[in-house]
BAROVO-166064 format. One record per residue: residue in three letters; x, y, z of N, C-alpha, C in turn. Coordinates in pm, whole numbers, padded with zeros to 5 digits, always signed. Atoms other than C-alpha are relative to their C-alpha. Example, Ala and Ser with C-alpha at 12.3 -4.5 7.8 and 13.67 -1.06 7.14 Angstrom:
// residues 2
ALA+00089-00119+00000+01230-00450+00780+00090+00120+00000 SER-00082-00119-00006+01367-00106+00714-00077+00109+00073 
This chain:
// residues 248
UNK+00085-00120+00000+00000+00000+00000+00088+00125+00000 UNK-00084-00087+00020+00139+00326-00137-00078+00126+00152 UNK+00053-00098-00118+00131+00587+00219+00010+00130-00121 UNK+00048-00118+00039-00010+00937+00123+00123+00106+00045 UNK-00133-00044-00043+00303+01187+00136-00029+00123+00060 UNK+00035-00125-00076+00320+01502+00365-00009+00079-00058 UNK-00026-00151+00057+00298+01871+00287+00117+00005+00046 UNK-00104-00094+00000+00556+02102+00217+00008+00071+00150 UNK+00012-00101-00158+00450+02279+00555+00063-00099+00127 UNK-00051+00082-00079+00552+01977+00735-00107-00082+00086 UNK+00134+00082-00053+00214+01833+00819-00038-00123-00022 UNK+00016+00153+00091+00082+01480+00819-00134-00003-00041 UNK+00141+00028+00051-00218+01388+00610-00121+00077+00102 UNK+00141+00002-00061-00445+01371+00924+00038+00123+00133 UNK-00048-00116-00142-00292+01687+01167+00012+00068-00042 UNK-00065-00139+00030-00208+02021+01194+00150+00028-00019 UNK-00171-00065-00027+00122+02153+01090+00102+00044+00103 UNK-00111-00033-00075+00420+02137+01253+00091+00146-00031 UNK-00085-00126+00035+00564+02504+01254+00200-00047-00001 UNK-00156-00006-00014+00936+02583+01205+00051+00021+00197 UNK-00030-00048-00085+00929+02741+01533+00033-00127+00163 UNK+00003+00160-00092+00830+02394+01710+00081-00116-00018 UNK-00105+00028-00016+01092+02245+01575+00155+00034+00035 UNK-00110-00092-00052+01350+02527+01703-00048-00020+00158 UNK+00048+00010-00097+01168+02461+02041+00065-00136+00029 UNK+00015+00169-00007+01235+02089+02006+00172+00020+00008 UNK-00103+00005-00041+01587+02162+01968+00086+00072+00073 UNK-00033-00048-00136+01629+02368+02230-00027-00059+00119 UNK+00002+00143-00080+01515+02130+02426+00091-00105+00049 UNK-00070+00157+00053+01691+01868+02329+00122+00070+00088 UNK-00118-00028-00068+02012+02066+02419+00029+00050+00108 UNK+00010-00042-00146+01910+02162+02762-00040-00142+00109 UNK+00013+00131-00081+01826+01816+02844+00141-00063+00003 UNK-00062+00023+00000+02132+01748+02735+00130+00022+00053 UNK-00106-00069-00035+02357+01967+02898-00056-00021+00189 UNK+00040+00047-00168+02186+01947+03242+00021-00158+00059 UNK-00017+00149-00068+02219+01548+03251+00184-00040-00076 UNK-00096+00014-00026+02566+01595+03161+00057+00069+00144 UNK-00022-00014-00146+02584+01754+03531-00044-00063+00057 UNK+00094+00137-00081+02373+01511+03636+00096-00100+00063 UNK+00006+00145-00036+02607+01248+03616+00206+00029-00026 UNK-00158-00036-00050+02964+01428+03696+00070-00057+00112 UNK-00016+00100-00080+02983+01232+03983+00069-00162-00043 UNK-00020+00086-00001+02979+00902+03858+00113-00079-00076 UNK-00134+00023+00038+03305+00911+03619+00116-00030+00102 UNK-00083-00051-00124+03512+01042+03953-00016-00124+00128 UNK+00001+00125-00118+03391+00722+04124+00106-00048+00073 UNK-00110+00124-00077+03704+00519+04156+00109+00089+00054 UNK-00153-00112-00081+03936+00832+04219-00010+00036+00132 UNK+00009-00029-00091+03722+00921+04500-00002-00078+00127 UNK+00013+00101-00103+03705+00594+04645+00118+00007+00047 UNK-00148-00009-00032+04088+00591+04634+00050+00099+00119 UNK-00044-00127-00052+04119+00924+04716+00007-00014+00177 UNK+00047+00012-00155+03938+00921+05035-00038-00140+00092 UNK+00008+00154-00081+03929+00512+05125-00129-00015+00012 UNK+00137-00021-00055+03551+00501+05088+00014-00161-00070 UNK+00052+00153+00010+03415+00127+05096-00035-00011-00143 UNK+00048-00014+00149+03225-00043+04775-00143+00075+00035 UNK+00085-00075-00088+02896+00100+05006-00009+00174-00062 UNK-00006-00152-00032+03003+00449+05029-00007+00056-00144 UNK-00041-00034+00136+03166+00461+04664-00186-00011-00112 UNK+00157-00028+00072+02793+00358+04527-00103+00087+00025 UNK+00136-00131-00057+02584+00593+04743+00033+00102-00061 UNK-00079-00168+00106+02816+00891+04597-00047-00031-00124 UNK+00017-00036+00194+02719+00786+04242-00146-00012+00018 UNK+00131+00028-00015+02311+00656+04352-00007+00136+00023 UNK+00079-00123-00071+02204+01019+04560-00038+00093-00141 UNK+00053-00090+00110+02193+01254+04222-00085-00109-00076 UNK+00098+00138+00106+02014+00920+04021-00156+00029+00138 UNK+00161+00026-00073+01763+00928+04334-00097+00084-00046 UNK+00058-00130-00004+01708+01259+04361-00069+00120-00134 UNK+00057-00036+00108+01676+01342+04013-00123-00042-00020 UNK+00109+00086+00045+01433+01070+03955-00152+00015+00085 UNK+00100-00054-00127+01214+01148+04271-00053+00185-00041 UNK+00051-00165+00009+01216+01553+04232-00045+00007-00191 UNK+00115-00025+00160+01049+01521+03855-00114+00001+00049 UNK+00132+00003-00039+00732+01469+04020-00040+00144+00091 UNK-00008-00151-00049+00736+01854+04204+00015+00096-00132 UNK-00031-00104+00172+00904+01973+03873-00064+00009-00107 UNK+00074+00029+00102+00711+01827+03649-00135+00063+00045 UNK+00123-00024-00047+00396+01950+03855+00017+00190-00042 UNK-00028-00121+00040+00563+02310+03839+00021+00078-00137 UNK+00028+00011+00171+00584+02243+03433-00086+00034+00020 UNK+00109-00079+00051+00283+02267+03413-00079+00080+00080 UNK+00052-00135-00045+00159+02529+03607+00089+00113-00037 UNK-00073-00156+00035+00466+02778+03513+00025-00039-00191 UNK-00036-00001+00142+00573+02655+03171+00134-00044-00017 UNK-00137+00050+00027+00900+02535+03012+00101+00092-00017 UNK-00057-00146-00005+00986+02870+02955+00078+00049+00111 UNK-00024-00088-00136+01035+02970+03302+00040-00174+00064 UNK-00057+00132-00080+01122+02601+03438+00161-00028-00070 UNK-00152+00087+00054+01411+02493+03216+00127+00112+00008 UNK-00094-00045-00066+01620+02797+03312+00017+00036+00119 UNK-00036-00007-00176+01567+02806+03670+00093-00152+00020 UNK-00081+00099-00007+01654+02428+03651+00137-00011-00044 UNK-00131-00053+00019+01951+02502+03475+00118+00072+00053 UNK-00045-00098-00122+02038+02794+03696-00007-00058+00101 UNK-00008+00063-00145+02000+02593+03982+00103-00083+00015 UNK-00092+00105-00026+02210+02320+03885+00119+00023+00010 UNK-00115-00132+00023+02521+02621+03826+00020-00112+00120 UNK-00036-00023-00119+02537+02580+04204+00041-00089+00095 UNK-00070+00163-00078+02584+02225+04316+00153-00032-00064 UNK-00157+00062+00061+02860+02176+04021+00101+00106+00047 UNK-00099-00072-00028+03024+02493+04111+00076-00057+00168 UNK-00057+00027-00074+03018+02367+04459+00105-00159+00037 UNK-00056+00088+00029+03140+02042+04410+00156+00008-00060 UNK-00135-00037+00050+03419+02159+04160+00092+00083+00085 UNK-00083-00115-00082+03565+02431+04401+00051-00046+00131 UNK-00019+00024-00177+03522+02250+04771-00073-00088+00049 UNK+00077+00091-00055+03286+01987+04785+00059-00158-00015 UNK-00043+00141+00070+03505+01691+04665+00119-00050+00143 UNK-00102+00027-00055+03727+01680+05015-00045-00097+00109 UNK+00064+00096-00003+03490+01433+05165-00102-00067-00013 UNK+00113+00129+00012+03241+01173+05180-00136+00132+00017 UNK+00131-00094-00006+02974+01414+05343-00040+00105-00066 UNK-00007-00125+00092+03046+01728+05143-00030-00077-00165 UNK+00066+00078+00137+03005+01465+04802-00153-00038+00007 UNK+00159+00038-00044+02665+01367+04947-00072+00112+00020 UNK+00059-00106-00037+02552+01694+05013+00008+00079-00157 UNK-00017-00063+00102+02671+01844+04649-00083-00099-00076 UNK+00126+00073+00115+02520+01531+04483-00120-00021+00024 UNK+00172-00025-00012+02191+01571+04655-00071+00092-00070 UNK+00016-00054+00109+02157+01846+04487+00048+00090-00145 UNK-00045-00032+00166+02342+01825+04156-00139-00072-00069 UNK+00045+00097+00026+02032+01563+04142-00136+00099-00067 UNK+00123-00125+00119+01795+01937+04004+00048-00050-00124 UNK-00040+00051+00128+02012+01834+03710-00099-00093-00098 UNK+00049+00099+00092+01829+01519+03608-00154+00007+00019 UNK+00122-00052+00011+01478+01674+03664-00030+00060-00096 UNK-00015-00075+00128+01542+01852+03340-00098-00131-00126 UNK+00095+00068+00139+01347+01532+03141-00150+00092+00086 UNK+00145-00046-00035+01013+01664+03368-00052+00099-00054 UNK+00010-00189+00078+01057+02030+03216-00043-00055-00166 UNK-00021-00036+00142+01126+01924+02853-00127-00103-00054 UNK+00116+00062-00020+00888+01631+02827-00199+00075-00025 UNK+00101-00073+00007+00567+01859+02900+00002+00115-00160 UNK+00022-00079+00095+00673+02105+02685+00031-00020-00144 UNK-00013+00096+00155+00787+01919+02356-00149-00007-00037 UNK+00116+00005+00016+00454+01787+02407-00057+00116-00095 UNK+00093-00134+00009+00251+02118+02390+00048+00025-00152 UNK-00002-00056+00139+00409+02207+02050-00020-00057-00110 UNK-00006+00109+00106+00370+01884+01845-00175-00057+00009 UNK+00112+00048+00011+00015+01773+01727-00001-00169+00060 UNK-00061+00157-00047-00046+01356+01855+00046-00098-00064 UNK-00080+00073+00099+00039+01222+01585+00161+00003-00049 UNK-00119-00018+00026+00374+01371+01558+00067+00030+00165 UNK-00083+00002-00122+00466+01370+01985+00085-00138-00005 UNK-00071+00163-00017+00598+00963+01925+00168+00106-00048 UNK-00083-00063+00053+00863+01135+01696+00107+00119+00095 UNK-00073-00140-00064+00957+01481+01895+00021-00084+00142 UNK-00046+00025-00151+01002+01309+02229+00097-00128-00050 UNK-00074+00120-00002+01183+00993+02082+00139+00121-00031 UNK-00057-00092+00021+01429+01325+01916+00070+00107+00149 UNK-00051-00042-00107+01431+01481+02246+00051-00064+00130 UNK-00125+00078-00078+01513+01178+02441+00137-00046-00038 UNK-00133+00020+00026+01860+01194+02253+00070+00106+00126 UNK-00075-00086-00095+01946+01460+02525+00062-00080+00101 UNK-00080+00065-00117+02021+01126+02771+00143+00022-00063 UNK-00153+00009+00005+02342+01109+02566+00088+00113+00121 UNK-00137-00072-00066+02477+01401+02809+00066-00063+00131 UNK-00090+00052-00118+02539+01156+03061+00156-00086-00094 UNK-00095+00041+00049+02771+01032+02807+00163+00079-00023 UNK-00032-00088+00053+02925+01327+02716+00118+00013+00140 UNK-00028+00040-00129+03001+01321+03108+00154-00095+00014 UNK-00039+00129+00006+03165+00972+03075+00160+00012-00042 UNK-00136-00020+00111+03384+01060+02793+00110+00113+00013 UNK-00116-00132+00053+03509+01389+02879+00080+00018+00186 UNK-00091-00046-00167+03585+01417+03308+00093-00023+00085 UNK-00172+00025-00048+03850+01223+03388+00093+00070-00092 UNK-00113-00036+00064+04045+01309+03091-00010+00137+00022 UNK-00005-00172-00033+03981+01724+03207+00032-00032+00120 UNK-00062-00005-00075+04072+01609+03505+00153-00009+00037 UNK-00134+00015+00035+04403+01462+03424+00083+00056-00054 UNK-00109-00105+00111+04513+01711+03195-00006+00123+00081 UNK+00019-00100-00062+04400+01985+03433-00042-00001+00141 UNK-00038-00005-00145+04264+01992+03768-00140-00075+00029 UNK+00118+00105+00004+03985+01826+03971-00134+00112-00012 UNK+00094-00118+00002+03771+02181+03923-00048-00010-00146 UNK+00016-00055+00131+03807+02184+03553-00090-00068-00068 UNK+00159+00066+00059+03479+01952+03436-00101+00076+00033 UNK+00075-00078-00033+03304+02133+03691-00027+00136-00066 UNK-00016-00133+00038+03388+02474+03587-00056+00001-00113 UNK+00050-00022+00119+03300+02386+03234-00129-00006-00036 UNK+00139-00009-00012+03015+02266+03277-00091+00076+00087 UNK+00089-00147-00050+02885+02552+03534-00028+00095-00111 UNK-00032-00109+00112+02983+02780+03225-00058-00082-00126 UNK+00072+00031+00102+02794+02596+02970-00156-00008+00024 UNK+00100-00035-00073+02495+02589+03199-00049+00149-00009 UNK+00057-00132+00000+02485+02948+03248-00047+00077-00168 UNK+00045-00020+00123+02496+02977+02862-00152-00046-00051 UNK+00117+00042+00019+02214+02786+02847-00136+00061+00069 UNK+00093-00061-00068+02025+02907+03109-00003+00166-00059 UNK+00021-00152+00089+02057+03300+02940-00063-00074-00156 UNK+00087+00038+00154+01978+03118+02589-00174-00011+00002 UNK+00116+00037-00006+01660+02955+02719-00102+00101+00050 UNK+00056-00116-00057+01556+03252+02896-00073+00115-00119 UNK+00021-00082+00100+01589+03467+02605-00129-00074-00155 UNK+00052+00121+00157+01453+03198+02313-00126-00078-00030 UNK+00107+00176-00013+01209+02907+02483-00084+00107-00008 UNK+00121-00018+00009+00873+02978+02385-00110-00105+00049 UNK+00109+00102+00007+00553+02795+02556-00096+00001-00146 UNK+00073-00021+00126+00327+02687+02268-00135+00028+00045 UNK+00152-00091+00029+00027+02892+02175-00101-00145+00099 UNK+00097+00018-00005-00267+02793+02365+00023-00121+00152 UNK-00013+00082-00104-00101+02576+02657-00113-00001+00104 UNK+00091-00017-00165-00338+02490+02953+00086-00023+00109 UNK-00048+00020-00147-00286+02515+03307-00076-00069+00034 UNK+00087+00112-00012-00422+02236+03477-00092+00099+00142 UNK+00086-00026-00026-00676+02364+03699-00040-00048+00176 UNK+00009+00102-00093-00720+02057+03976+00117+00029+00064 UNK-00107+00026-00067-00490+02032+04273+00058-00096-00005 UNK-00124+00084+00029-00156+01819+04222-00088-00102+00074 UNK-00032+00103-00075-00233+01578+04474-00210-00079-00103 UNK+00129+00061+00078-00589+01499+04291+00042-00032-00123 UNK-00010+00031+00116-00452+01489+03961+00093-00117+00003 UNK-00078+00151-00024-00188+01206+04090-00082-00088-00017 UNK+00143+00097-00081-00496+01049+04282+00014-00071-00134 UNK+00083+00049+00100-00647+01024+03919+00111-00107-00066 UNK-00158+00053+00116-00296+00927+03710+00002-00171+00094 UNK-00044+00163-00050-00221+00610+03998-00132-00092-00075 UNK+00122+00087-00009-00569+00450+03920-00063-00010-00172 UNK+00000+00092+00145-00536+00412+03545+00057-00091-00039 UNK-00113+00130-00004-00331+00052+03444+00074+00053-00084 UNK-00059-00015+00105-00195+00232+03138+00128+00087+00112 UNK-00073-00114-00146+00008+00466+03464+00123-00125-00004 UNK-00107+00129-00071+00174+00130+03622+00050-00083-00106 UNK-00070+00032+00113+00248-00015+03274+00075+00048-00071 UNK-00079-00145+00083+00415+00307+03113+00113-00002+00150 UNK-00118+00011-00072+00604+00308+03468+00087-00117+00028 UNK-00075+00141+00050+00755-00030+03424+00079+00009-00093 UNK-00089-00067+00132+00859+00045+03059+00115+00087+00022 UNK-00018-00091-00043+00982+00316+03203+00114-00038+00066 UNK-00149+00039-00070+01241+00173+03460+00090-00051-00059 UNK-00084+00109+00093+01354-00116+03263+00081+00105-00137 UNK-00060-00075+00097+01441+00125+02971+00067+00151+00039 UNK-00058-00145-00009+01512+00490+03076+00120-00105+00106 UNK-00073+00040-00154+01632+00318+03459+00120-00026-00021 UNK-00164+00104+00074+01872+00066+03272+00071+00100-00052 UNK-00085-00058+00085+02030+00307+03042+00027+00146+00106 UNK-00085-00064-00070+02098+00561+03332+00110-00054+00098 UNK-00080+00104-00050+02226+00249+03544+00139+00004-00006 UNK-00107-00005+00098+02447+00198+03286+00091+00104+00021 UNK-00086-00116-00017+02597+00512+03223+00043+00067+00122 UNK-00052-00070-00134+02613+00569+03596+00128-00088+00055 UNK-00096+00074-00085+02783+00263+03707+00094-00079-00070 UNK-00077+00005+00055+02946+00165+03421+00156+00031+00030 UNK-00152-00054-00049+03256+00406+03492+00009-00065+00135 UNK-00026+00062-00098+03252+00268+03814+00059-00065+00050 
C-alpha cells in the first residue's frame, strides 16, 4: 500500500502543521536536556578516584554515584507538577540555573569528603529533573500524531550523561579536579541565558486547573500509569544504570 506523502508545511495527512518554530523549540530542548544530565552524572566518572582518594568502601563509593540518580528521579514529580503550572519557559532555566550551584560547589570544595560529596550530589540531582521540564513542553508544541517522533528526538538529550563519561576524567588529568566542573557551570549558564531569552511555551497551553495531589490520585488509578512506569524503569532506569555505574 502506497502511504499518502506530507505537505511542504511539514504536516501529516491527518494533523495540523508542525511550525518551524516547534521544531527550534524541540531543539532547544533537546540541548538543555542534554547539557543538564551531563551535570547530572559528573559524579559518577570520579567514582574510583574518590574511592581511592578518600578510602571510601564499595557501600560508600555507590551511594556517591546513587544520591543525584535518586534525587533526580524522585524531584520530577514537584518539577514536572511546576511544568505545568509555570511553563518550560520559566522552568528549564531556573533548573539550569539551579544546577550552576551544586557543580560549582562540588568543583571548588565539595570533593574533600564523603559528606560534602553527598551533600553536592543531593543536589546536583535538580540536574536530572530537566526530562520533567522538557517532556511537558515538547509535548505542547507537536500535534499527537507527531509527539511519538519529537520526544523519541528529544530523548537523545540522555546522551549528556555520556558526554560526562567521555570527557571528566580526561579534564581532570590534563588539568585539575575543578576543571569539568567549571565547564560545565559555564555551559549551563549559557544555556540558562539562551533559554531565557529563546524558549517559547506553545500557543494555547493549559494550566491544569485541579490540585496536584488529585490529579496524581487520578494518574495512579489508570493501568496504562503502572504499565508506562515499568517500561519506564527497565528502559530509561537501565540506560541511566548503565551510564552511571558503568565508569565505576
Amino acid at each position: 500500500m502506497v502511504q499518502p506523502l506530507k505537505s511542504k508545511s511539514g504536516s501529516s495527512p491527518s494533523g495540523a502543521p508542525v511550525s518551524g518554530r516547534a521544531w527550534l523549540m524541540l531543539a532547544l530542548a533537546t540541548v538543555g536536556f542534554a547539557v543538564n544530565f551531563w551535570a547530572w552524572a559528573l559524579l559518577s566518572p570520579l567514582g574510583p578516584r574518590f574511592k581511592d582518594g578518600l578510602d571510601l568502601s564499595s557501600f560508600e563509593q555507590s551511594l556517591l554515584v546513587a544520591v543525584p540518580v535518586v534525587v533526580g528521579s524522585l524531584g520530577r514529580i514537584p518539577v514536572g507538577a511546576l511544568t505545568d503550572r509555570f511553563g518550560g519557559r520559566i522552568m528549564f532555566p531556573i533548573v539550569s540555573a539551579a544546577t550552576i550551584v551544586p557543580v560549582l560547589y562540588l568543583g571548588l570544595a565539595g570533593h574533600s569528603s564523603l559528606a560534602a560529596l553527598l551533600a553536592g550530589g543531593f543536589f546536583l540531582g535538580i540536574g536530572g529533573t530537566a526530562f520533567a521540564v522538557g517532556v511537558p513542553f515538547v509535548n505542547a508544541w507537536f500535534p499527537p500524531e507527531r509527539r511519538g517522533l519529537a520526544i523519541g528526538v528529544f530523548g537523545a538529550g540522555m546522551g549528556g550523561t555520556a558526554i560526562s563519561a567521555l570527557t571528566t576524567v580526561k579534564l581532570v588529568d590534563a588539568n585539575s579536579m575543578s576543571t569539568p566542573f567549571l565547564i560545565t557551570a559555564a555551559v549551563l549558564a549559557v544555556y540558562a541565558v539562551a533559554a531565557a531569552l529563546l524558549l517559547r511555551d506553545a500557543p494555547g497551553r493549559t494550566v491544569p486547573t485541579e490540585p496536584l495531589a488529585r490529579r496524581l490520585a487520578a494518574t495512579a488509578r489508570l493501568p496504562i500509569t503502572w504499565q508506562a512506569s515499568a517500561l519506564y524503569a527497565v528502559a530509561f532506569g537501565g540506560y541511566v544504570a548503565f551510564s552511571v555505574y558503568l565508569p565505576t
